[in-house]
MARVEXDREN-649849 format. One record per atom (N, C-alpha, C, O): atom name; chain; x, y, z; residue in one letter. Coordinates in Angstrom, 3 decimals. Last residue first. Layout:
% MARVEXDREN-649849
@a = CA	c = A	east = X	north = Y	up = Z	r = A;
...
END
This chain:
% MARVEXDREN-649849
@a = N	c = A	east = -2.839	north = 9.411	up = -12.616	r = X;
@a = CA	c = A	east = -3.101	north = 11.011	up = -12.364	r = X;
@a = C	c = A	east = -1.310	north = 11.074	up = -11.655	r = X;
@a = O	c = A	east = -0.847	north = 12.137	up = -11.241	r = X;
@a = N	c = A	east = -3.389	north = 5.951	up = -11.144	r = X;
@a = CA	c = A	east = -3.037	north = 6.999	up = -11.616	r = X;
@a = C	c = A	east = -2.988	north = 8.281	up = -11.502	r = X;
@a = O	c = A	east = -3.071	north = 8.669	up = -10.336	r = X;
@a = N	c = A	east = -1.629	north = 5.143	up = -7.755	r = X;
@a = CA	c = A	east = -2.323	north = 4.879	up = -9.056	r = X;
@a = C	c = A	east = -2.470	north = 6.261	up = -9.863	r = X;
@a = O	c = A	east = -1.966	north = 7.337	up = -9.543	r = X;
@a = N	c = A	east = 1.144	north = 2.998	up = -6.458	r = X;
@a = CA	c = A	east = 0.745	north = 4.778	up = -6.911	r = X;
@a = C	c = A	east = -0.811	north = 4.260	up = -8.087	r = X;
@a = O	c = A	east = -0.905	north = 3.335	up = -8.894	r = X;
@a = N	c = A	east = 0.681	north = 1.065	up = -3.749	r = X;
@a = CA	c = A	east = 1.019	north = 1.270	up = -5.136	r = X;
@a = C	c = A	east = 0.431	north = 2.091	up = -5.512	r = X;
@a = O	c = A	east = -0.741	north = 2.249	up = -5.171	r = X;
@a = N	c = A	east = 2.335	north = 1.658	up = -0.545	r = X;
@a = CA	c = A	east = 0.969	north = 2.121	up = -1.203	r = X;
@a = C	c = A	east = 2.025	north = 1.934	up = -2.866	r = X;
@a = O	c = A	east = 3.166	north = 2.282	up = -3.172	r = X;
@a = N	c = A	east = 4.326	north = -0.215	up = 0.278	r = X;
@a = CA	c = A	east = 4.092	north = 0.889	up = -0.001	r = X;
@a = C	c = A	east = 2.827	north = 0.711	up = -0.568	r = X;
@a = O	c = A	east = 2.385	north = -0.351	up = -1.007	r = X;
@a = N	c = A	east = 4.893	north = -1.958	up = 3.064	r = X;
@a = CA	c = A	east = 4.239	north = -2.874	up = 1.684	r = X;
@a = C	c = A	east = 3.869	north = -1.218	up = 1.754	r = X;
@a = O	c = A	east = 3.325	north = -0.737	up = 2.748	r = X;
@a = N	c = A	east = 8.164	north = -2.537	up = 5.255	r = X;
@a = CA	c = A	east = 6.656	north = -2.386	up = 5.122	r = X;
@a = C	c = A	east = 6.026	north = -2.256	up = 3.457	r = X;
@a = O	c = A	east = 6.865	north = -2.503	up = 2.591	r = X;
@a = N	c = A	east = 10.503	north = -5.086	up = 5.141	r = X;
@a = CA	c = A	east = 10.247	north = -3.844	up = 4.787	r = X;
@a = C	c = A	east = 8.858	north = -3.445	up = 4.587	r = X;
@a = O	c = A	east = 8.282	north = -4.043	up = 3.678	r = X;
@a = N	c = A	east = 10.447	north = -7.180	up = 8.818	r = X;
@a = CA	c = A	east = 10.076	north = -7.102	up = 7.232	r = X;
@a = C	c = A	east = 9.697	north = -5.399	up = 6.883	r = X;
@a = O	c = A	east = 9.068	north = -4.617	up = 7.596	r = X;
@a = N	c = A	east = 11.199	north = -6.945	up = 11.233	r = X;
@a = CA	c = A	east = 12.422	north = -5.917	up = 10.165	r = X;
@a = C	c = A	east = 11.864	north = -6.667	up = 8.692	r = X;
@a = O	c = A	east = 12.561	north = -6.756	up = 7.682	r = X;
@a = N	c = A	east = 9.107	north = -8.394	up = 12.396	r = X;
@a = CA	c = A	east = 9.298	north = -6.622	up = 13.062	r = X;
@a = C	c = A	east = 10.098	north = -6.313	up = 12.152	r = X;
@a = O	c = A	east = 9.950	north = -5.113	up = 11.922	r = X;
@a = N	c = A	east = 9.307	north = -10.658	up = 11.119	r = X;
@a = CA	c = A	east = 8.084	north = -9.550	up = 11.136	r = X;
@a = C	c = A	east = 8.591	north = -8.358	up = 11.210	r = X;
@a = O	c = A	east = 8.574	north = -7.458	up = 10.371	r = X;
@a = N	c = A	east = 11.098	north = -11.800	up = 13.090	r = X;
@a = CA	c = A	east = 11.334	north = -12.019	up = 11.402	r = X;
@a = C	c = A	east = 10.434	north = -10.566	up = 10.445	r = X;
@a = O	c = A	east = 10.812	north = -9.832	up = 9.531	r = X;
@a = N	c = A	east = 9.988	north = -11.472	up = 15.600	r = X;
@a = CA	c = A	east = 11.493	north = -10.928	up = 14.809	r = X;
@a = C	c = A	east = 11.513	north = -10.492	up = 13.463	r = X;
@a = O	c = A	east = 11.778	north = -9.436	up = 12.888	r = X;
@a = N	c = A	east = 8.026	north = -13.589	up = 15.257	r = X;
@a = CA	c = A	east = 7.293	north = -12.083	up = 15.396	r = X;
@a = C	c = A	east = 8.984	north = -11.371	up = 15.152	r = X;
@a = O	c = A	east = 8.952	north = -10.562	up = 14.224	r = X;
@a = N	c = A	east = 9.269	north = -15.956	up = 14.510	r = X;
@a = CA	c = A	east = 8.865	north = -15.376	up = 13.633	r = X;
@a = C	c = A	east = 8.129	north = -14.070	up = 13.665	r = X;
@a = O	c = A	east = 7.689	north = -13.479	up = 12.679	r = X;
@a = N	c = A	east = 10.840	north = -16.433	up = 17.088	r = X;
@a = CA	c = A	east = 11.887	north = -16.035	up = 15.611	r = X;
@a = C	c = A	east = 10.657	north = -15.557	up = 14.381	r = X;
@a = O	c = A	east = 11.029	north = -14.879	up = 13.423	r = X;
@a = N	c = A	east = 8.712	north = -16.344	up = 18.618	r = X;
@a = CA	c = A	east = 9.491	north = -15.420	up = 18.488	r = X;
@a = C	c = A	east = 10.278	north = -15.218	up = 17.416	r = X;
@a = O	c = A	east = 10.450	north = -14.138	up = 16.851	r = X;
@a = N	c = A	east = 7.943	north = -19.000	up = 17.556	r = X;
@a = CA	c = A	east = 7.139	north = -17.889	up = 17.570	r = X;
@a = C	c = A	east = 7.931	north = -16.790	up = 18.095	r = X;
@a = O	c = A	east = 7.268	north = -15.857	up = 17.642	r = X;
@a = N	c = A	east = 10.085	north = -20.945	up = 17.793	r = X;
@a = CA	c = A	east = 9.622	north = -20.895	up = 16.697	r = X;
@a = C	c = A	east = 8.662	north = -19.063	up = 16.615	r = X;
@a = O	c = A	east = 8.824	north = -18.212	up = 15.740	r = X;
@a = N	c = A	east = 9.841	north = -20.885	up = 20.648	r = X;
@a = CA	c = A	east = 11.217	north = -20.225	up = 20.267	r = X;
@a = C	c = A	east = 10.931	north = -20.372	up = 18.452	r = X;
@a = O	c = A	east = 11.778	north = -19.759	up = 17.802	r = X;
@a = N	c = A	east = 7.194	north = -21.877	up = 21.678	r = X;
@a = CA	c = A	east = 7.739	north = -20.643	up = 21.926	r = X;
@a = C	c = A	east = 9.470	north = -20.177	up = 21.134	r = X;
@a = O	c = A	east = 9.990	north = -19.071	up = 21.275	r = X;
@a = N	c = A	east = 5.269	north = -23.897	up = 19.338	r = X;
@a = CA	c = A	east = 6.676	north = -23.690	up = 19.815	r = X;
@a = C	c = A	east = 7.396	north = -22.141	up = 20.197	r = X;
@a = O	c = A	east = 7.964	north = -21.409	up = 19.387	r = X;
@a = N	c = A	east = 2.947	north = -23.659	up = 18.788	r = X;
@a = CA	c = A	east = 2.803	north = -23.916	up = 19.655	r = X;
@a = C	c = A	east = 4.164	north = -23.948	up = 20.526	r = X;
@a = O	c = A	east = 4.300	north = -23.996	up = 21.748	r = X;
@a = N	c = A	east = 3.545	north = -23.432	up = 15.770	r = X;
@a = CA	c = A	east = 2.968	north = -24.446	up = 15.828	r = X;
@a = C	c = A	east = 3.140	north = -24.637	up = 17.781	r = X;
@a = O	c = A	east = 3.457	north = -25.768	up = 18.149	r = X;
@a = N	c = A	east = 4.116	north = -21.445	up = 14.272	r = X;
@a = CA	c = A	east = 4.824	north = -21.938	up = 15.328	r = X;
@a = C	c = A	east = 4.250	north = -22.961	up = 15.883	r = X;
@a = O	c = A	east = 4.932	north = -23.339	up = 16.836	r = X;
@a = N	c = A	east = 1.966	north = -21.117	up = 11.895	r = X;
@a = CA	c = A	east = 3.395	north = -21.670	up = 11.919	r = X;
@a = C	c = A	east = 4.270	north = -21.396	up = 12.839	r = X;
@a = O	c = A	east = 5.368	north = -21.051	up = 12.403	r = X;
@a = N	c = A	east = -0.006	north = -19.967	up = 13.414	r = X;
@a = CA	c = A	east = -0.175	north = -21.121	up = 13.050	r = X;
@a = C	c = A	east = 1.152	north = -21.612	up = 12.083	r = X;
@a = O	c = A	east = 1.033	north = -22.728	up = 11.578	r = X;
@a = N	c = A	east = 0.673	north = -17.723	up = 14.882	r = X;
@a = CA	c = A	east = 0.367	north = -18.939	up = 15.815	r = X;
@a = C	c = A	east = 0.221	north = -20.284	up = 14.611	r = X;
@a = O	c = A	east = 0.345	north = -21.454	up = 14.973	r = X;
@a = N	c = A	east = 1.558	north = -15.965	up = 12.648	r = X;
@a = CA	c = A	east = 2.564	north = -16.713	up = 13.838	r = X;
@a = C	c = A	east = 1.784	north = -17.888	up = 14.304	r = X;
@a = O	c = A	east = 2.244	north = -19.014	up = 14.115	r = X;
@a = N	c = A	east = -1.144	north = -16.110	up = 11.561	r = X;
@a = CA	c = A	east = -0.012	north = -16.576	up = 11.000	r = X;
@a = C	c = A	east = 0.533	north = -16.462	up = 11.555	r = X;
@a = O	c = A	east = 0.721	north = -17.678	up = 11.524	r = X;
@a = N	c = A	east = -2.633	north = -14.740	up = 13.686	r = X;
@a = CA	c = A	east = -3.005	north = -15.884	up = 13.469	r = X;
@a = C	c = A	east = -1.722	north = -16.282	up = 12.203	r = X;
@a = O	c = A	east = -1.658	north = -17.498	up = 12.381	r = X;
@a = N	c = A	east = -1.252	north = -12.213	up = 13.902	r = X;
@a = CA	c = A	east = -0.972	north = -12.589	up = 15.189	r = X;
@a = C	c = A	east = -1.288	north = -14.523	up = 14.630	r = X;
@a = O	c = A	east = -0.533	north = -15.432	up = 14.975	r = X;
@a = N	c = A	east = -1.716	north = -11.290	up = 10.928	r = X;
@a = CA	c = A	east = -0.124	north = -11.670	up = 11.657	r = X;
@a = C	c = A	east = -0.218	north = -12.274	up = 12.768	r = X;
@a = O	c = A	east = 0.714	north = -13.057	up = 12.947	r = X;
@a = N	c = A	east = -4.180	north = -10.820	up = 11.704	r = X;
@a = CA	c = A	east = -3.585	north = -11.622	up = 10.811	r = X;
@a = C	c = A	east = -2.303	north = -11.945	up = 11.381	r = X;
@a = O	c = A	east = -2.033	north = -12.812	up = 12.212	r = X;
@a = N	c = A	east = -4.576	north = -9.068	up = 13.829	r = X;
@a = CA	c = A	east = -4.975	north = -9.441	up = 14.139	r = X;
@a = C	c = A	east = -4.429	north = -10.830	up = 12.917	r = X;
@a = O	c = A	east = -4.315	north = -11.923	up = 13.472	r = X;
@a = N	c = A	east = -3.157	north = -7.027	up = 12.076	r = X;
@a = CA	c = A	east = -2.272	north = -7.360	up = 13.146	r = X;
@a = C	c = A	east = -2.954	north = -8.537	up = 13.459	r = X;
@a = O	c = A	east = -2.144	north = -9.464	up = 13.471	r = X;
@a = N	c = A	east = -3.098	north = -7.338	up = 8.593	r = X;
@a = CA	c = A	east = -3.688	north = -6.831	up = 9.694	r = X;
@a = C	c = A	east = -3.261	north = -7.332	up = 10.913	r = X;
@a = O	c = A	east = -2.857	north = -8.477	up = 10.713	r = X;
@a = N	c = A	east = -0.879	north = -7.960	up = 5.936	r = X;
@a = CA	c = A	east = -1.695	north = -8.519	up = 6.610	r = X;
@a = C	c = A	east = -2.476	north = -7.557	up = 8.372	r = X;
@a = O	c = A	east = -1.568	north = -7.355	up = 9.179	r = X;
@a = N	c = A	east = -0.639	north = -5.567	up = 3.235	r = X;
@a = CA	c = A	east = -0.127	north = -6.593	up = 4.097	r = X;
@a = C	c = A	east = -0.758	north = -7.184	up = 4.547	r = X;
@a = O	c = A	east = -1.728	north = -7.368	up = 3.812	r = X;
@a = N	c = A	east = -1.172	north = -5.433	up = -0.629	r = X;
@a = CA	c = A	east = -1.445	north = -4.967	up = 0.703	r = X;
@a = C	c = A	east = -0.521	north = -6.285	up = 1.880	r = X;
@a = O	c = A	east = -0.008	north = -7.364	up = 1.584	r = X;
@a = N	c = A	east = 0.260	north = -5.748	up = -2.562	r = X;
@a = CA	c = A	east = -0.966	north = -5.050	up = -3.047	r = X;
@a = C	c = A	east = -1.368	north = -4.768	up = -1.359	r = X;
@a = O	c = A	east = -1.914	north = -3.700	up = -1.082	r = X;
@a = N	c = A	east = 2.062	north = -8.267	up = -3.015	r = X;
@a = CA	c = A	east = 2.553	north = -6.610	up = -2.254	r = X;
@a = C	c = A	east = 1.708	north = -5.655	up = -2.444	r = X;
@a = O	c = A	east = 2.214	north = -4.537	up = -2.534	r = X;
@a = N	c = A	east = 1.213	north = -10.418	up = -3.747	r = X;
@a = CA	c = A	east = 1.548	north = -9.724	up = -4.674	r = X;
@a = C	c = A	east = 1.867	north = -8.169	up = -4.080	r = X;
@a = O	c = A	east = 1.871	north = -7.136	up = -4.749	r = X;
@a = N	c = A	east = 0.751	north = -11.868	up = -0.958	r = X;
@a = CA	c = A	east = 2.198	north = -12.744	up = -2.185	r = X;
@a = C	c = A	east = 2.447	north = -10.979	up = -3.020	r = X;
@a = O	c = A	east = 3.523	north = -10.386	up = -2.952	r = X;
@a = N	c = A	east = -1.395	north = -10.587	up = -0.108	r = X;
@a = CA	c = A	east = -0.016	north = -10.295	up = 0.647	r = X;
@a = C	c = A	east = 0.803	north = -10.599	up = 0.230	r = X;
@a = O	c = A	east = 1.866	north = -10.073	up = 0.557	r = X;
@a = N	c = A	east = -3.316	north = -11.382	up = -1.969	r = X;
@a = CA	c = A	east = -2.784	north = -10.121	up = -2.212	r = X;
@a = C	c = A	east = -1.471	north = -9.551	up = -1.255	r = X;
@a = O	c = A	east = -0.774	north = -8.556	up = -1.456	r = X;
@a = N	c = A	east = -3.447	north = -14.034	up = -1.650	r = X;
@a = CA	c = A	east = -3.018	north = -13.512	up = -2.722	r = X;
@a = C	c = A	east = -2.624	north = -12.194	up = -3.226	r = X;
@a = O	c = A	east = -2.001	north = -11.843	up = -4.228	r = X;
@a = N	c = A	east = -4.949	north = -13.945	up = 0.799	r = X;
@a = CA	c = A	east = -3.517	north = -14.664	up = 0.792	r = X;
@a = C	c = A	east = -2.923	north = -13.850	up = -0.345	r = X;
@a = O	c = A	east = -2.010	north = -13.058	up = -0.114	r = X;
@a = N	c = A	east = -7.703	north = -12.514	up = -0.319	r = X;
@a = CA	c = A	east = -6.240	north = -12.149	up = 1.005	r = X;
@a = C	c = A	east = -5.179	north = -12.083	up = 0.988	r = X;
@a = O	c = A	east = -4.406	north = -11.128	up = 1.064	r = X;
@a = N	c = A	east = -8.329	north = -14.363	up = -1.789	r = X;
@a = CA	c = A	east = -7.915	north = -12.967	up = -2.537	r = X;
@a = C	c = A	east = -7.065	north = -12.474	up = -1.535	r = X;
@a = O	c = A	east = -5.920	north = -12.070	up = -1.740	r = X;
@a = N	c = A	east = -8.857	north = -16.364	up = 0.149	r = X;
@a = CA	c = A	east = -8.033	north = -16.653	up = -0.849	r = X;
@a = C	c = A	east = -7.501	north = -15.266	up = -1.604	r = X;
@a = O	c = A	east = -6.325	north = -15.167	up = -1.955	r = X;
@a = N	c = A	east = -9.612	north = -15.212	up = 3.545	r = X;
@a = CA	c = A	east = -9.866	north = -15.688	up = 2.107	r = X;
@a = C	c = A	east = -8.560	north = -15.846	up = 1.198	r = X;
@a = O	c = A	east = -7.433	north = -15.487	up = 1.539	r = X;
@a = N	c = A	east = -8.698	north = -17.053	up = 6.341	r = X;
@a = CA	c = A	east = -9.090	north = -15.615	up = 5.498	r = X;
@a = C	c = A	east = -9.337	north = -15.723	up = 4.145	r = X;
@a = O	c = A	east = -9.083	north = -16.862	up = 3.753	r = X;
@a = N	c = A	east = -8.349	north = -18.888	up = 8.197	r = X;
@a = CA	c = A	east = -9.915	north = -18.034	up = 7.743	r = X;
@a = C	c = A	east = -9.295	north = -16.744	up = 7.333	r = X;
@a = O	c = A	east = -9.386	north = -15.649	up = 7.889	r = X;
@a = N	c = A	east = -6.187	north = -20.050	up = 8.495	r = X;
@a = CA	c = A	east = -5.917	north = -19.063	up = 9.364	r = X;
@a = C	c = A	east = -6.890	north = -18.662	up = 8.978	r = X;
@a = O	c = A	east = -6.824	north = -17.477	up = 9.303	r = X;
@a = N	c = A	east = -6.601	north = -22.293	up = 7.031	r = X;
@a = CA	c = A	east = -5.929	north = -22.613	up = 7.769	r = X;
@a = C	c = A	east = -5.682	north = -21.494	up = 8.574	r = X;
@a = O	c = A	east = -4.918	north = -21.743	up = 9.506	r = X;
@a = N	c = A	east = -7.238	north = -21.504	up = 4.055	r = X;
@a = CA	c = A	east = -8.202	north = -21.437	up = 5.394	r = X;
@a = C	c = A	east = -7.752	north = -22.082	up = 6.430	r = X;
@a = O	c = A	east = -8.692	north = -22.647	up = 6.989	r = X;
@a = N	c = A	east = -4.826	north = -19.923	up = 3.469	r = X;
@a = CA	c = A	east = -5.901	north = -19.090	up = 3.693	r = X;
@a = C	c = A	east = -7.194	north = -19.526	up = 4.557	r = X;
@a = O	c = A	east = -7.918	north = -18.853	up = 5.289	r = X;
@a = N	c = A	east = -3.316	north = -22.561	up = 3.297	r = X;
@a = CA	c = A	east = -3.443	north = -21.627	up = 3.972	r = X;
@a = C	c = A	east = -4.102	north = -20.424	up = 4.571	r = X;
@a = O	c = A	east = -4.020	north = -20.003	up = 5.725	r = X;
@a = N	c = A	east = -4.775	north = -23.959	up = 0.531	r = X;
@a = CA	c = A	east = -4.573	north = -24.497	up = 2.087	r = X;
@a = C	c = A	east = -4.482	north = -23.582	up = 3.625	r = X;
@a = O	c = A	east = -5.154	north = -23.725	up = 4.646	r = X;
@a = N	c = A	east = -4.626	north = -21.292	up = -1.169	r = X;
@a = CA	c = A	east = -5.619	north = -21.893	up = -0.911	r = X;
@a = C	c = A	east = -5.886	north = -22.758	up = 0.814	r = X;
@a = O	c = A	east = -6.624	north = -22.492	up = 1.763	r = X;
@a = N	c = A	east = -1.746	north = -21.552	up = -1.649	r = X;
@a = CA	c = A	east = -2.537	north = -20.258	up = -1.142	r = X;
@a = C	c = A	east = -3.760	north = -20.746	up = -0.706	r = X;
@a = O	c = A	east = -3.907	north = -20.508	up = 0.492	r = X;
@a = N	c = A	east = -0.152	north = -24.621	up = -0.188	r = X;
@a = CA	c = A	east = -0.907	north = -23.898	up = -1.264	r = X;
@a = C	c = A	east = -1.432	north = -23.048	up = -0.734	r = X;
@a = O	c = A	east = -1.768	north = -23.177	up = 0.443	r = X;
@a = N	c = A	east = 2.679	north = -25.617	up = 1.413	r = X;
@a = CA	c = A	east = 0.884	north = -25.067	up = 1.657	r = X;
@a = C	c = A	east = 1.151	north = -24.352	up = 0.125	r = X;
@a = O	c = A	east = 2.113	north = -23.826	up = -0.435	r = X;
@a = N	c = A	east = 5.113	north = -26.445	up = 1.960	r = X;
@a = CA	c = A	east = 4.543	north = -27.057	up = 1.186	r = X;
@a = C	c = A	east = 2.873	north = -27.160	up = 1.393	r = X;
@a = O	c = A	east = 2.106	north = -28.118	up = 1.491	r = X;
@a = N	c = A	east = 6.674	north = -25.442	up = 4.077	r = X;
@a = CA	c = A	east = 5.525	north = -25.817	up = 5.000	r = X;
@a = C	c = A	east = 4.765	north = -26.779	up = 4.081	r = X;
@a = O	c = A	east = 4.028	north = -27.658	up = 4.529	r = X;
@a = N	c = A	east = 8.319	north = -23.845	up = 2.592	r = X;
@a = CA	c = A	east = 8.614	north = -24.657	up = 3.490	r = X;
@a = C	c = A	east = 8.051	north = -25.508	up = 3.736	r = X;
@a = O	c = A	east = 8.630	north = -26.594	up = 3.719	r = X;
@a = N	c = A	east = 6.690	north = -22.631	up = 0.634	r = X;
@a = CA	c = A	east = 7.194	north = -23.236	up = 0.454	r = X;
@a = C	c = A	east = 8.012	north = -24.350	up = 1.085	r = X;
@a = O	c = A	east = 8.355	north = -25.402	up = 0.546	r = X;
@a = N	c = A	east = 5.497	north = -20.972	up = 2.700	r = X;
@a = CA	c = A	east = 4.442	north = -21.565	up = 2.349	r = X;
@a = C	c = A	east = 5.290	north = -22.534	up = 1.527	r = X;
@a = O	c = A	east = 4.708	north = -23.618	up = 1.549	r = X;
@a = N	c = A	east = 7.680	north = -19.514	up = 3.501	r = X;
@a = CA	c = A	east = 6.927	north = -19.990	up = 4.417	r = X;
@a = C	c = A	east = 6.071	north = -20.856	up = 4.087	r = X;
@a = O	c = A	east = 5.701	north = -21.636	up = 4.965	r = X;
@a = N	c = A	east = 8.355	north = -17.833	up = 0.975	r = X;
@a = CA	c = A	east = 9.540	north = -19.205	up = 1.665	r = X;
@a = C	c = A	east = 8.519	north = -20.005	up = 2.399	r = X;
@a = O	c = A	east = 8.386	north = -21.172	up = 2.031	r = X;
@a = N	c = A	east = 5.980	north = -16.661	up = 1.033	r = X;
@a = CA	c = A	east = 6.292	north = -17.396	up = 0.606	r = X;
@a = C	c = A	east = 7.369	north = -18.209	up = 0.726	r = X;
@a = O	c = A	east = 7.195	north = -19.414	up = 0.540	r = X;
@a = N	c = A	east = 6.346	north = -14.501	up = 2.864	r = X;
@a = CA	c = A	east = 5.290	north = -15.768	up = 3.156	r = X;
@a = C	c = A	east = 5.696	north = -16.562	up = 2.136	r = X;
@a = O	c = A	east = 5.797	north = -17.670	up = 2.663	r = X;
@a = N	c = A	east = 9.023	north = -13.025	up = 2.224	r = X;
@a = CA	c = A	east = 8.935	north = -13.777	up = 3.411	r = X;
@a = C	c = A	east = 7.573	north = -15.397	up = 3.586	r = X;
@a = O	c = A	east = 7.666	north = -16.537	up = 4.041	r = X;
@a = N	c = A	east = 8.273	north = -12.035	up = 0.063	r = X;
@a = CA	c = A	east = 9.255	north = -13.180	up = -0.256	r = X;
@a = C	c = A	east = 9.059	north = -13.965	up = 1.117	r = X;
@a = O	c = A	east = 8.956	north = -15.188	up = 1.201	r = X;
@a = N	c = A	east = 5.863	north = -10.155	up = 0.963	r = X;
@a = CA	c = A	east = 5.340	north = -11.359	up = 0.127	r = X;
@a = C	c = A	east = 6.784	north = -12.064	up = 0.113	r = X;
@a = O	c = A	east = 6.457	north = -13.249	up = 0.179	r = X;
@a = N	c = A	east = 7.572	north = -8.805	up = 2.762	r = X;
@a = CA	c = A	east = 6.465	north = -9.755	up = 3.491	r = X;
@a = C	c = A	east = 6.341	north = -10.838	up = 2.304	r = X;
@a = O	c = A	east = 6.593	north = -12.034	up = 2.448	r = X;
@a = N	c = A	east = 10.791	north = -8.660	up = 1.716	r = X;
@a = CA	c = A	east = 9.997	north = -7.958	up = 1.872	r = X;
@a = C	c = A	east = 8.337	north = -9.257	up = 2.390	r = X;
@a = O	c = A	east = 8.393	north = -10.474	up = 2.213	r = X;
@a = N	c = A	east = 14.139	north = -7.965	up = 2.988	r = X;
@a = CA	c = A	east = 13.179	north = -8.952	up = 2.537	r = X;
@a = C	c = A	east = 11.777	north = -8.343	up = 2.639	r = X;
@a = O	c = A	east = 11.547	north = -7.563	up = 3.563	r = X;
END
């Protein structure tokens, strides 16, 4: 599974818009939008605020989702040209 299928189940679950979410953890909207489109991931300091804010404070919610993390396939550099 790769991060962008992963946030998105997540945001489909949760029934968040890119928008809702992005400031629901302060990051911008081009952010959100670029972790959906595999153009980049999220920064640790990100990931740490997306666990906390869909575990909602539930220790066995927040482990299944730093898990879920650790065997997402990492986000390759997209080749550009030349």
């Amino acid at each position: 599974m790769t991060f962008a299928t992963w946030l998105q189940s997540l945001l489909d679950k949760n029934h968040l818009t890119q928008a809702a979410f992005s400031r629901a953890i302060n990051v911008s909207r081009v952010c959100v939008s670029q972790w959906l489109s595999s153009d980049r991931g999220p920064s640790k300091p990100n990931q740490q605020a997306l666990v906390k804010y869909f575990a909602k404070d539930c220790e066995e919610t927040k482990t299944k989702l730093i898990v879920e993390l650790f065997y997402i396939e990492p986000i390759k550099p997209k080749k550009t040209g030349n």
